[in-house]
N, C-alpha and C positions, 0 to 999 in steps of 0.2 A: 470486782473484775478479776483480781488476781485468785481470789477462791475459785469462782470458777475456770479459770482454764488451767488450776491445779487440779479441780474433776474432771475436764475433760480428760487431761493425760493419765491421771488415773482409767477411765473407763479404756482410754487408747488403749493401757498396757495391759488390762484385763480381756478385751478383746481378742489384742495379739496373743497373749499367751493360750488362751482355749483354741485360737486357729492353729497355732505352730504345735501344741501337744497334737491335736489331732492329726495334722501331717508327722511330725518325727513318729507318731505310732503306726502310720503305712511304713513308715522306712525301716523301723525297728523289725517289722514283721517281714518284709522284704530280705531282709539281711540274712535271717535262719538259712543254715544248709548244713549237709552232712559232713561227713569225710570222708576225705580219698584214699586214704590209706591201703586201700583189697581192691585187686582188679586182676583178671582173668577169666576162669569159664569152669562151674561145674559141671558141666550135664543139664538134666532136666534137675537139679540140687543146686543151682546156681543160686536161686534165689532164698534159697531154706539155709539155717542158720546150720553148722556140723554140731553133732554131739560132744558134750565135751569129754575131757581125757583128764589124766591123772599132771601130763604134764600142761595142760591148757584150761586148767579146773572151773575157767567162767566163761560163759556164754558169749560167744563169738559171733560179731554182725556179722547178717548176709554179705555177698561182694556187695562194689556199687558202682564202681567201672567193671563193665562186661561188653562186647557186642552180644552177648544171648541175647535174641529181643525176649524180653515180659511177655508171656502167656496170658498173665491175668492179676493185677494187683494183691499183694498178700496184705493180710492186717492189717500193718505195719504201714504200711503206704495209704490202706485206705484211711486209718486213723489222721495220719498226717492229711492227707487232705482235706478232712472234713476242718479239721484245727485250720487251719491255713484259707477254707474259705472266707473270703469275706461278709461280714454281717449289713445288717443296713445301714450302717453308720461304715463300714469296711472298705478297703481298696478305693474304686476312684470316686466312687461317692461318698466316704469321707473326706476326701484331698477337695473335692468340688464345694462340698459342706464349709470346709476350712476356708478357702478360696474366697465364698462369697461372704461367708461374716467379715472376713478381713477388709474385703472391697468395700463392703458396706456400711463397714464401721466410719473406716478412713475418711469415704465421702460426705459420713452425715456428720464429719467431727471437722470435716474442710469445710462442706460447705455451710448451706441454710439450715441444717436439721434439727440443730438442735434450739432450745430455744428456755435461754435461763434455769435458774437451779434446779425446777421440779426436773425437767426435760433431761438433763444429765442425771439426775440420781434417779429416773425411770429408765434409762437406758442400764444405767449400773445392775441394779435387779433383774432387767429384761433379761444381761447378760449374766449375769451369776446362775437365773434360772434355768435356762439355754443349757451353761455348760454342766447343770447338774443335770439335766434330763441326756444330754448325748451320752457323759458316763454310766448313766443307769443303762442305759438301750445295749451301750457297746458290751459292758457286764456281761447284759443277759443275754445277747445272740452268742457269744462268744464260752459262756456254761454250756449253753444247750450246744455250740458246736460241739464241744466235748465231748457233751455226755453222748452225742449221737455217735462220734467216732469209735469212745470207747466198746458201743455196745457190741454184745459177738466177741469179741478180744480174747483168743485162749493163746497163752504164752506156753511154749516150748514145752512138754512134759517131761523129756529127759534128765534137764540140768534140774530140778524142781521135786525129783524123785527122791527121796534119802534111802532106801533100799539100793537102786541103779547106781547110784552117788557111793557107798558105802563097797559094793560088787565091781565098781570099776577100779576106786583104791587099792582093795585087797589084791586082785588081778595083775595091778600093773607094777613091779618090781626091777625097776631097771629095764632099759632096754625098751625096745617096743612091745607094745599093747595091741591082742587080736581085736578086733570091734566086738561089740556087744550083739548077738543073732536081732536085726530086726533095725541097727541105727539108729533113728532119733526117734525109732517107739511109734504107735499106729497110729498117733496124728501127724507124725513126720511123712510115713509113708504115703498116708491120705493125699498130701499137699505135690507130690510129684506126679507129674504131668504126662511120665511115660513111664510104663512098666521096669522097675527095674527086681535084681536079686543079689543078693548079699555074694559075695565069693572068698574065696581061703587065701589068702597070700602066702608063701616060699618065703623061706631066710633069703634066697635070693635077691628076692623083689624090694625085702626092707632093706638088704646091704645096698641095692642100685641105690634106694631112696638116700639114704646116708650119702652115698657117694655124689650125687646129685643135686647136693645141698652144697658140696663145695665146691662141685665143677659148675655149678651156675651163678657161684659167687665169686668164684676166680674169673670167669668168662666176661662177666660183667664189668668187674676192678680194669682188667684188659683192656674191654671194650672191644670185644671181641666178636663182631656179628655171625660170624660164619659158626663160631663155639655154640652161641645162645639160637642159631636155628638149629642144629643139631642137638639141642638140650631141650629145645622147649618148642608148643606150641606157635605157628604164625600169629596167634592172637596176643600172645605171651612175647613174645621179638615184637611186635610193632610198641606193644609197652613199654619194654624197654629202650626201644630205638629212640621212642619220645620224651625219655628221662635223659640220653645220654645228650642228645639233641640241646635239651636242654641247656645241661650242664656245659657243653661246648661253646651256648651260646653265653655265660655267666663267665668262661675261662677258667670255667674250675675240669679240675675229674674226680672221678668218687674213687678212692681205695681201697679196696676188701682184702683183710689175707688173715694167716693162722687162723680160718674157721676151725674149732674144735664141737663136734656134738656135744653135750652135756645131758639131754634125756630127751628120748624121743617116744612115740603111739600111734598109733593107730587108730585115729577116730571114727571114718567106716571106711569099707571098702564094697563097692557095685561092681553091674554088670546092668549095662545099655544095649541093646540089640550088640552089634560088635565091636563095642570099646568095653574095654576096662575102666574101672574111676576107682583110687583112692587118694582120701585126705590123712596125713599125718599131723601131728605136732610136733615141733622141734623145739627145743630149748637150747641155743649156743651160744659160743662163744665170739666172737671174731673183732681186729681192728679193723673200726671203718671212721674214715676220714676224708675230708675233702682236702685236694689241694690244688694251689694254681697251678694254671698249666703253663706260664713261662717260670715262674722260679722256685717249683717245686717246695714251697713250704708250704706248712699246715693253715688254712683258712677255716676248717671248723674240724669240731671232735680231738681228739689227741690219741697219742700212740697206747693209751693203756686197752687192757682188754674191755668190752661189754656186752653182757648178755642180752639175747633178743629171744621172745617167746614169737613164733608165728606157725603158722597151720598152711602146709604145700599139699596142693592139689595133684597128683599125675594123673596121666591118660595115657592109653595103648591100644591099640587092635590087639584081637583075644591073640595072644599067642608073640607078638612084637614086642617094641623098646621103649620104657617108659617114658613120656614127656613130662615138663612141669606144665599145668594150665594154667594154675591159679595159684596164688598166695597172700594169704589172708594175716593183718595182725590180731593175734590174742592178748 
């Protein structure tokens, strides 16, 4: 008597376990997401990754907060979805699968079902075989999801170039960097949505950019809404309103100050019917720290300097004053 209802608990805890892997493996999958770290608006280039720069030498995600609505999924997303569909054994018909072996076990281990030694070590088997056939199934829908997503898949040409790679190095010496005629190269072009054309930027336009890199970090430190609609994009102020918002609600504020540039470029620069678009790279300097807002100590970061590589987007009507739209980390 006591062997067997040390088999039964054996088959119980063989049971449970193939029901709960197969649920924590919806959860595990559930869980994936990206990051938020880039939000604002390129253009019809919202979605394309910028070429890289001397000062931003690795490939830079698309945004991923935007209000641009999607046109039409890139790669990159459709890859992720196919990976992310579920197989036959996937999403709720796995969780259902799980559900009722567990149901099913319990009841034939509570009630009448089982019936002396063969009966439990046929159920043992049943279940060992069970759970080697759903691993086999889950395997293979989940290769071939793969391999379907992968198919098609052409990554970036630019950063992948070693000529382009080599021609942007030599080029950029300090200071900013004009773009390369063409951006991120005829499959970059390909993938925009609306007509656009390369254009020449002014020493003026890269000193505004500089400049504008620390009246939007001082505006922000501030908290200054009226600064940050006159520096940037509506799409770019509601961003930010939702970070400060935030932090209000935490009792902390964010402090930015002594931004120093330390190297900046020019990744591309367009022309959309009539706006302006370009992205730079920046490489700075500045302290940024949190602190409370009743008794002004430091809650995170510290007073030393640190360096932050990121990629600002502006925007203008042909002929107006540069806005920030976007800003991407590198």
């Amino acid at each position: 008597m006591t062997r067997l209802v040390g088999i039964r608990f054996f088959a119980l805890a063989a049971g449970l376990f193939i029901a709960f892997t197969l649920v924590s493996t919806d959860f595990a999958d559930a869980r994936r997401a990206g990051s938020f770290g880039s939000f604002g608006s390129r253009g019809s280039r919202t979605f394309s990754a910028p070429p890289v720069t001397r000062t931003a030498p690795k490939q830079t995600a698309p945004l991923e907060r935007t209000m641009t609505p999607s046109q039409a999924p890139n790669a990159a997303q459709q890859r992720g979805v196919a990976q992310n569909r579920p197989g036959l054994f996937g999403g709720m018909g796995g969780s259902l699968l799980g559900g009722l072996a567990l149901g099913g076990l319990v009841g034939m281990l509570l009630g009448n079902g089982l019936g002396g030694m063969a009966g439990a070590f046929g159920l043992v088997l049943q279940l060992l075989l069970i759970g080697l056939l759903v691993s086999f199934a889950m395997s293979f829908f989940r290769s071939r999801n793969a391999a379907a997503g992968g198919a098609g898949f052409a990554a970036p040409g630019f950063g992948r170039d070693p000529s382009r790679r080599e021609a942007a190095d030599a080029a950029g010496r300090g200071g900013f960097e004009m773009p390369s005629i063409g951006g991120g190269g005829a499959g970059g072009r390909a993938a925009h949505a609306m007509p656009t054309s390369q254009i020449s930027l002014a020493q003026d336009d890269l000193d505004t950019f500089e400049r504008r890199l620390a009246e939007v970090q001082d505006a922000y430190g501030r908290e200054d809404h009226a600064d940050l609609r006159r520096l940037s994009t509506p799409e770019m102020v509601s961003f930010f309103s939702e970070e400060l918002a935030d932090n209000a609600k935490r009792g902390v504020r964010n402090e930015v100050r002594d931004v120093r540039l330390v190297q900046a470029d020019v990744a591309e620069a367009w022309r959309e019917g009539d706006q302006d678009y370009a992205t730079a790279a920046f490489r700075y300097e500045s302290v940024d720290v949190m602190r409370d807002r009743d008794s002004d100590r430091i809650v995170e970061g510290d007073e030393r300097l640190s360096e932050t590589t990121e990629l600002w987007t502006f925007v203008r009507p042909v002929g107006g004053e540069w806005k920030l739209s976007a800003i991407q980390e590198a």
